[in-house]
N, C-alpha and C positions, 0 to 999 in steps of 0.2 A: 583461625583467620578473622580478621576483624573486619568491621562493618564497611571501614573505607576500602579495603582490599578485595573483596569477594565481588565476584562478576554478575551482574544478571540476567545478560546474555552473550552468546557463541554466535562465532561468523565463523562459514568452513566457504569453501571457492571450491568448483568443479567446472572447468572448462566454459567459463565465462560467466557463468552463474553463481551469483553469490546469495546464501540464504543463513537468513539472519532470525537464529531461534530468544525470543522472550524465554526466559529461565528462572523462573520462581515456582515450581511446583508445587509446594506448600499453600499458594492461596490463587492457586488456577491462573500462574503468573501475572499474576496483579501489576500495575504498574508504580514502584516507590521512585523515591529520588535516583536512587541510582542508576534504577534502569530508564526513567528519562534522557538524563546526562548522557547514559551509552549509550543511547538509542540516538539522538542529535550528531554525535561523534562520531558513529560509523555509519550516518546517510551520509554526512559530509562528503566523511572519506571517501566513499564510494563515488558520491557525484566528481570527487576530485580526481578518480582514478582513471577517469573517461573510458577509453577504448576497453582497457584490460578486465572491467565489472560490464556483461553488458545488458543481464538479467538482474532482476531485485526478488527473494522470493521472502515472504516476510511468514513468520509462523510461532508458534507454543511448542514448550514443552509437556511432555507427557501427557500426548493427550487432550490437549486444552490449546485454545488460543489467548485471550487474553482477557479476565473479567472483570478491566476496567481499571480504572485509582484505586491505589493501598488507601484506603481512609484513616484505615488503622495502624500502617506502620511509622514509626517512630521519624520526625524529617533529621535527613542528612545536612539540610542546607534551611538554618533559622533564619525566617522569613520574619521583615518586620511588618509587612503587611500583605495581602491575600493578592494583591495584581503580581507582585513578582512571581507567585506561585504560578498564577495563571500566566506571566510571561514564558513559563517552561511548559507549559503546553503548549502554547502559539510555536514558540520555535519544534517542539517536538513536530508539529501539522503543517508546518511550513517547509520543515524539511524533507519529509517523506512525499510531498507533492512537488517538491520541486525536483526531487530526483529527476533527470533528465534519461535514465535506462527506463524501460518498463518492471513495472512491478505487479507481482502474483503474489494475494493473500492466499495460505494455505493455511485453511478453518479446520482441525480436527473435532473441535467440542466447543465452549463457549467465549463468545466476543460480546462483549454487554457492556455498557458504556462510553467510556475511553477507548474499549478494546474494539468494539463494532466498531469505533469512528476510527480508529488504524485500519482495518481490515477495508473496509469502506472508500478508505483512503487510498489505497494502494486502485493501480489502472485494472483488475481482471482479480477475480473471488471464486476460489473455488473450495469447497464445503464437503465436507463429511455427511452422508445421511444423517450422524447423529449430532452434530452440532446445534447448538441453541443460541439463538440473538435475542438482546434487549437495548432498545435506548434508554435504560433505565433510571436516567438522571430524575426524574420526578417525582418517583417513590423513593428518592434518596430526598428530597423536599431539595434539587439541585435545577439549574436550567443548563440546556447544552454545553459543551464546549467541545475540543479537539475537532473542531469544524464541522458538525454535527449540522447546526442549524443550516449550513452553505450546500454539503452532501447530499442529507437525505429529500430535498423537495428537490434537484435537478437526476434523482436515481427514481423516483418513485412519484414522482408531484405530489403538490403541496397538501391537499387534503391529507391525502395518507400518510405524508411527513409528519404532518397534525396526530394523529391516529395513533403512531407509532410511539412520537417525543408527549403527547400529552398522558398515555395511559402507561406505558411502557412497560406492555408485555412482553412475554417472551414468546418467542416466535420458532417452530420448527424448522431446518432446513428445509423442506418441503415449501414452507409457508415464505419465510423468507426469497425464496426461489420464483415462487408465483409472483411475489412483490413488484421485484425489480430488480432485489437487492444482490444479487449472486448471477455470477456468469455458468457456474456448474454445480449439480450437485451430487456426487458419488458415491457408492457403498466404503466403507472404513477402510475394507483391502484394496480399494482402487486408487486410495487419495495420495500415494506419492508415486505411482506409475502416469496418472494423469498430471501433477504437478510438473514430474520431470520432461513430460512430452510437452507439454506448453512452453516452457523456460528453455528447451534444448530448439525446439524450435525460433524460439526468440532470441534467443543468442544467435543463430546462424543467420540472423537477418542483417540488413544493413543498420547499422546506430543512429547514424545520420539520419537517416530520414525517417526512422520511429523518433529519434528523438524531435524533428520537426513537426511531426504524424500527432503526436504526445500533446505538445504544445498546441498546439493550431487547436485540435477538440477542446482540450480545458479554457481556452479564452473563447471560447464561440457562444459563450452564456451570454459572454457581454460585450460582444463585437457586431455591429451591422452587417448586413448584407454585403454590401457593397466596400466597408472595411475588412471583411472578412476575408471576402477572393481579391483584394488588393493583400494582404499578407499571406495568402497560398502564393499570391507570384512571385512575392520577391522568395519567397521557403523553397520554391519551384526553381525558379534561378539559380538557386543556389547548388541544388540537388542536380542541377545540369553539370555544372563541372567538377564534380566529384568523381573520383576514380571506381568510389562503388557504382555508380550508375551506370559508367564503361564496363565495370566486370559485370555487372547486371546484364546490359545488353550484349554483351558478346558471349557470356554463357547462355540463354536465347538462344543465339541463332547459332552457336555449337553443340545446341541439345547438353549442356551438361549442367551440373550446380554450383553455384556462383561460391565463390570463395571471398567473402566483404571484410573489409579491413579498418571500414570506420573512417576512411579518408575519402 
């Protein structure tokens, strides 16, 4: 199989959840050209598929999450100068945040540069006890990117953003966890029974209004007080004449489980 042909990662679907595994095992799926391109291509698709995707679960293979930029592997796509490079990382961080489903990093081992700042990226992280994080761009004599510098001071504040991106060590699950940076962190045999109950849960919720839910927290960085709950009302408005909000309230007060349909 030749180099344009070969995938470098897999999307499998189960019941609304789609999870999208990085596939380089060989260099603890590194990120090269190819798996940028795929990785841009199937956020798309996903956010295009609305109702039928309504979970994002984003992870590594074997073991591993992602440790960051191939530095070393050969480019697919000859760049005549270093911005276009780095415009295939803006779109790569652009699209995993715009994703309108929610999204679960599932960390089994290490996320360290580009790979932290996916994992990061995604709404909710949940970590393997034996995983290891690094912003490591510094000891590569590199400064941020994959939206590093925007992430890590509104997860952690600024100081320790400092801390982190200046010396860029590596960090324990444990350590990471204390941080700020991680919503959970589990023994190895527990990390895709807890995955799965996060993502099964979140699929059975209403899309609508995570996907409003979604929104509304990520622009509240840079939104006023008083701009803020003027765009909860009109998001609130909105979520009033939706038919999930009828099956919300009428499974309520028939004591049962609401059955949401994303309308």
């Amino acid at each position: 199989m030749s180099d344009s042909d070969r995938k470098s990662t897999t999307v499998s679907r189960r019941d609304g959840v789609v999870t999208v595994t990085m596939d380089r095992p060989a260099v603890k799926n590194a990120l090269d050209d190819h798996m940028f391109i795929e990785l841009v291509d199937t956020f798309r698709e996903i956010a295009d598929r609305g109702g039928e995707d309504r979970v994002v679960v984003l992870t590594g293979a074997n073991g591993e999450f992602c440790s960051g930029a191939d530095l070393g592997a050969p480019p697919v796509i000859h760049d005549r100068n270093g911005p276009a490079k780095i415009r295939r990382l803006h779109r790569l961080a652009t699209a995993l945040h715009d994703l309108p489903q929610p999204t679960i990093a599932r960390i089994p081992g290490i996320a360290a540069g580009a790979g932290l700042n996916l994992a990061l990226g995604c709404d909710l992280t949940i970590a393997s006890s034996t995983a290891r994080f690094s912003a490591i761009f510094a000891k590569r004599g590199l400064s941020t990117d994959m939206g590093g510098a925007w992430l890590l001071p509104r997860l952690i504040g600024l100081h320790r953003a400092k801390e982190l991106a200046l010396f860029g060590d590596v960090l324990s699950a444990e350590q990471a966890q204390d941080l700020g940076l991680l919503n959970r962190v589990v023994a190895p045999e527990d990390l895709d029974a807890t995955v799965d109950d996060w993502a099964t849960r979140l699929a059975a919720g209403p899309p609508l209004a995570m996907e409003h839910i979604k929104r509304l927290l990520n622009r509240s960085f840079e939104t006023g007080f008083d701009a803020q709950l003027d765009t909860e009302g009109v998001a609130q408005s909105v979520m009033f004449t939706t038919k999930d909000m009828a099956e919300a309230m009428g499974a309520f007060f028939e004591k049962r489980t609401p059955d949401f349909e994303g309308r």
